[in-house]
C-alpha positions as CSV (number, residue, x, y, z in Angstrom):
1,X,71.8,-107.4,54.0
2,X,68.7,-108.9,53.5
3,X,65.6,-106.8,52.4
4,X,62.2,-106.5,54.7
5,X,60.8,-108.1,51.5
6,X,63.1,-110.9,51.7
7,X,62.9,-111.6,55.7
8,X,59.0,-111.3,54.9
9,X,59.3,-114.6,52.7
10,X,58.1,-117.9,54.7
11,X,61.1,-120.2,55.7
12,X,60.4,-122.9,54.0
13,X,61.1,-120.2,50.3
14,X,64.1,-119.0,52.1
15,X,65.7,-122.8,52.3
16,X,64.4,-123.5,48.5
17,X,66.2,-120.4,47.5
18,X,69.6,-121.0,49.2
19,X,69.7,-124.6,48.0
20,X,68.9,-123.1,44.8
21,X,71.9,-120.8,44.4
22,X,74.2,-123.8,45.5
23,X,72.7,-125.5,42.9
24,X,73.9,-123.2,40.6
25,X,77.1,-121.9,41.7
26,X,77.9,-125.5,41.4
27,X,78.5,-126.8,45.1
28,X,75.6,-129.5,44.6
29,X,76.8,-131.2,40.8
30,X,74.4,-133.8,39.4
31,X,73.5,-136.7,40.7
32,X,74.6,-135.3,44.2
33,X,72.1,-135.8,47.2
34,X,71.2,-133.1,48.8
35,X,70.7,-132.7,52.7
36,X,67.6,-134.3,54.0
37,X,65.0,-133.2,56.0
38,X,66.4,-133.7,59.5
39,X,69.5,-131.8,58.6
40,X,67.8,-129.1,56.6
41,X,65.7,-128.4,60.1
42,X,68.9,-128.7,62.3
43,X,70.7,-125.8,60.0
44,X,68.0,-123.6,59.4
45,X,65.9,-124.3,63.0
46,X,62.9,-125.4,61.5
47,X,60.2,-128.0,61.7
48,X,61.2,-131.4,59.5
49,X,57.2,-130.7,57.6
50,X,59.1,-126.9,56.5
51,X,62.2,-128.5,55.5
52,X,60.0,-130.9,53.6
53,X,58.0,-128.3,51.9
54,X,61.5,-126.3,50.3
55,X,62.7,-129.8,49.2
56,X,59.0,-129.5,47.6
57,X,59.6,-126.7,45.5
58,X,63.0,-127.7,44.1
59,X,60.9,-131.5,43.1
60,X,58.2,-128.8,41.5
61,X,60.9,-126.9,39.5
62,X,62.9,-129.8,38.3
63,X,66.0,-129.2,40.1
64,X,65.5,-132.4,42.0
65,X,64.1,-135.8,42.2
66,X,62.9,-137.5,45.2
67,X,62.7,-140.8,46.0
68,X,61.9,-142.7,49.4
69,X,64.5,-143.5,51.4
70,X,66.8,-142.1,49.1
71,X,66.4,-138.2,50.1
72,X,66.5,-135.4,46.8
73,X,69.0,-135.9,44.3
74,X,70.3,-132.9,41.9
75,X,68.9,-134.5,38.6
76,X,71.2,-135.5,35.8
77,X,69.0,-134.9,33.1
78,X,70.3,-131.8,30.6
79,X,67.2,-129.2,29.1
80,X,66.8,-129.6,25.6
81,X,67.9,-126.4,23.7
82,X,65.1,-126.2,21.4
83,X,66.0,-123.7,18.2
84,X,62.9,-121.9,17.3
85,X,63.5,-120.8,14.0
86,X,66.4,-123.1,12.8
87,X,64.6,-125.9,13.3
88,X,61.7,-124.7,11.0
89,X,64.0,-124.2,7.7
90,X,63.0,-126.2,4.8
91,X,66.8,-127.0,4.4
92,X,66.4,-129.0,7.9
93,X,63.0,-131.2,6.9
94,X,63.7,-130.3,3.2
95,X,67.1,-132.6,3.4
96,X,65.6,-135.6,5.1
97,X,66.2,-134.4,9.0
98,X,64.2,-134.6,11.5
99,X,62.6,-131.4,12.9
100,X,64.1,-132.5,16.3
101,X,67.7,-133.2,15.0
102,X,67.9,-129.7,15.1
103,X,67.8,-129.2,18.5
104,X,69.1,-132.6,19.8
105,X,71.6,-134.9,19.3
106,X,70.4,-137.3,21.9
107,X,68.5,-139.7,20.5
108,X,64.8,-139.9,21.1
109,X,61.5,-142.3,21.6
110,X,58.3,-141.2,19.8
111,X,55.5,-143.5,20.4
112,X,52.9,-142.1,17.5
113,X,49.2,-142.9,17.0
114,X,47.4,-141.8,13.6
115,X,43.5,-141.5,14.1
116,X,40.8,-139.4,11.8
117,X,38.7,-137.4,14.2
118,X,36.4,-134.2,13.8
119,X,38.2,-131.3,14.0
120,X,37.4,-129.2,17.8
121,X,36.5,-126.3,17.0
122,X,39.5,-123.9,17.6
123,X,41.4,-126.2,14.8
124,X,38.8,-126.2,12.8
125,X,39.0,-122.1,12.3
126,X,42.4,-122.2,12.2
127,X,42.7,-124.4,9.7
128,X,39.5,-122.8,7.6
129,X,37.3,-126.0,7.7
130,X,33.3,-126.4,8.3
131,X,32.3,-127.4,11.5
132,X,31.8,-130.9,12.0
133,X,34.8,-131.6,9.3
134,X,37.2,-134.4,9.8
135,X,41.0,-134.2,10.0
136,X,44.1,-136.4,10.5
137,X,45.3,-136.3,14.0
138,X,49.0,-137.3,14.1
139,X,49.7,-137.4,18.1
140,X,53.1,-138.0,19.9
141,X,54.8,-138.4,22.6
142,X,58.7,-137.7,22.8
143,X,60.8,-139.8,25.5
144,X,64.2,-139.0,26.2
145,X,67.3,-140.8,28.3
146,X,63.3,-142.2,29.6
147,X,62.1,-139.1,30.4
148,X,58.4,-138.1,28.9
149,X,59.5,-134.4,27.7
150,X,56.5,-133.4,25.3
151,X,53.1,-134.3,23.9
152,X,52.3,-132.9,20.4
153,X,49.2,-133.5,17.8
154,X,49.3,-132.4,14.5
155,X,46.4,-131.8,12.9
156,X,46.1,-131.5,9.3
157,X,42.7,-131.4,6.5
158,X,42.1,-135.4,5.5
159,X,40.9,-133.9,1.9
160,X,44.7,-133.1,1.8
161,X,46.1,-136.5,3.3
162,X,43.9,-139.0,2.9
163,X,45.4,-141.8,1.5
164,X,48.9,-140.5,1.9
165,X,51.9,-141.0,3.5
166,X,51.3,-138.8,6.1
167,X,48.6,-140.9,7.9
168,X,51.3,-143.8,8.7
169,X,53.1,-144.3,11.7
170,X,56.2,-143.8,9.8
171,X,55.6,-140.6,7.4
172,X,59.5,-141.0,6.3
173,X,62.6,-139.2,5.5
174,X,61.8,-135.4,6.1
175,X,58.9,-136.3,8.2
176,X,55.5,-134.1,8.0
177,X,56.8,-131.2,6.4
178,X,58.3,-133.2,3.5
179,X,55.5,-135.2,2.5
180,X,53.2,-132.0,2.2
181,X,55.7,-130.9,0.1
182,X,55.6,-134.0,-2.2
183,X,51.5,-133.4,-2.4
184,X,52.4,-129.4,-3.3
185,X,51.5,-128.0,0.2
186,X,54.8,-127.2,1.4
187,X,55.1,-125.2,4.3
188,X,56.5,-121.8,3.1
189,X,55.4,-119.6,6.5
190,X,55.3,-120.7,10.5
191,X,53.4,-118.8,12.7
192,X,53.6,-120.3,16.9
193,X,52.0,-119.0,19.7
194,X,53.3,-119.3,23.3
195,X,51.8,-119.6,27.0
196,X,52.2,-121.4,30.4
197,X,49.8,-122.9,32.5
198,X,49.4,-125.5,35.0
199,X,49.1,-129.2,33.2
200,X,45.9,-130.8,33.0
201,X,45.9,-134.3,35.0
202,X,46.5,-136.8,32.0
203,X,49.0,-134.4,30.5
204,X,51.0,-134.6,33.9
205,X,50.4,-138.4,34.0
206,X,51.8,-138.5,30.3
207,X,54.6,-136.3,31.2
208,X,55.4,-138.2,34.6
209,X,55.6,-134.5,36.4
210,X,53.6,-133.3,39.0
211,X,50.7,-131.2,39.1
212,X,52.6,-128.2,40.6
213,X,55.0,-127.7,37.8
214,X,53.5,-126.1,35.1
215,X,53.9,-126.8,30.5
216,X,54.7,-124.4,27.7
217,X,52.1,-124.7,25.4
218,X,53.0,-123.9,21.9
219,X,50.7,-123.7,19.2
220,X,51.9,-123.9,15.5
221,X,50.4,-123.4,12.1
222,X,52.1,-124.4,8.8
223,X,50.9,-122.2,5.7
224,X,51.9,-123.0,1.9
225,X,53.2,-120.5,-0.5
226,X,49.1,-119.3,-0.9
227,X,49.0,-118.9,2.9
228,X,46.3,-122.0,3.0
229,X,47.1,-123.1,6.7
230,X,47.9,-126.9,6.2
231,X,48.8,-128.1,9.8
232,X,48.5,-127.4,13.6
233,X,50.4,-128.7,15.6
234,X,49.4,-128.3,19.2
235,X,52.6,-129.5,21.7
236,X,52.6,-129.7,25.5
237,X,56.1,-129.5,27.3
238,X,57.4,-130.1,30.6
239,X,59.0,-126.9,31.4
240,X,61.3,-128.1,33.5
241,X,63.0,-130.2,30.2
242,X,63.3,-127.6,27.6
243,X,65.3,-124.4,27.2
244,X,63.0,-122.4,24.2
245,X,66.0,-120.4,21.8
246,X,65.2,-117.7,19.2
247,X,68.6,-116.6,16.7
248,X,67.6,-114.5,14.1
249,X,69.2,-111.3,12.3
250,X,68.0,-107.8,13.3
């Protein structure tokens, strides 16, 4: 029996929710379109605009796509599974992998862009520079089975990588975290920080999402055996594309 809390909740929620659980019990598989509108306000006795407004919130989750004249489809897309701390192990980067290998077999399209900008602010304490220093700015963004799933930029001291591998397109085998390694810097300690918020307008014109669905933001800083922070990397995800797993011993 429903609760008061529950018969409280607007229609429009109520629809989301049940087309949500046969979303995951399985009834609705993907690819498979779900009812439309019209049918949605026949079977619940609604107006088409409330119908419209649930089919809304599963487009704002991720459960769906929506296109005209073509009514919601369950999307076929499967969330990355991205291993927090496996993925960090110098035997991963140390061997010539990718840092995303570890989480994905699928492959992946990184369009990168190297530039030399002055540190803002926040990176610039984090990373222990002067104000008004400059860094190299090593910024991404990951496509996969053509769906925009993150945006990251690295940021890391020029007076460290100037001249170096690191400020090509193509940093090499082992990426990054390998060439620092090479120069002595390599990363010995991780530390990442976590929130959620609502995506700015570019970010959700990057990410193709919309507005309403909000990004993990991780922040990351490298350290070498001395502690000497020698990267941050500050990545923006679609929340609806990534699964975030943590495995380690107690």
């Amino acid at each position: 029996m429903a609760s008061e809390t529950g018969k409280q909740r607007p229609k429009y929620q109520r629809i989301a929710d049940d087309l949500k659980a046969a979303i995951e019990a399985g009834d609705y598989g993907p690819g498979d379109r779900l009812p439309g509108e019209n049918a949605l306000a026949t079977q619940y006795d609604v107006a088409p605009l409330t119908a419209r407004q649930a089919l809304k919130i599963l487009r704002t989750e991720g459960l769906v796509e929506t296109k005209r004249g073509a009514g919601a489809r369950v999307i076929e897309f499967r969330p990355i599974r991205r291993h927090g701390i496996q993925r960090l192990q110098r035997e991963q980067w140390g061997s010539g992998k990718t840092i995303w290998s570890a989480d994905e077999e699928r492959p992946v399209t990184i369009d990168v862009r190297v530039d030399t900008v002055i540190a803002p602010t926040h990176i610039a304490n984090m990373l222990d520079l002067a104000d008004g220093q400059t860094v190299c700015a090593r910024s991404r963004r990951f496509v996969l089975a053509d769906r925009p799933v993150m945006l990251a930029t690295s940021y890391l001291p020029l007076t460290l990588v100037e001249g170096t591998a690191i400020m090509r397109v193509d940093t090499g085998d082992g990426g990054t975290y390998a060439r620092l390694a090479e120069l002595g810097y390599a990363p010995a300690h991780f530390r990442e920080e976590i929130r959620c918020r609502l995506p700015l307008a570019a970010e959700a014109e990057q990410l193709g999402m919309p507005l309403e669905r909000p990004v993990v933001k991780v922040c990351r800083t490298a350290y070498d055996t001395n502690l000497r922070a020698v990267e941050v990397n500050e990545m923006t995800m679609d929340s609806a594309a990534y699964v975030l797993e943590y495995a380690f011993d107690a």
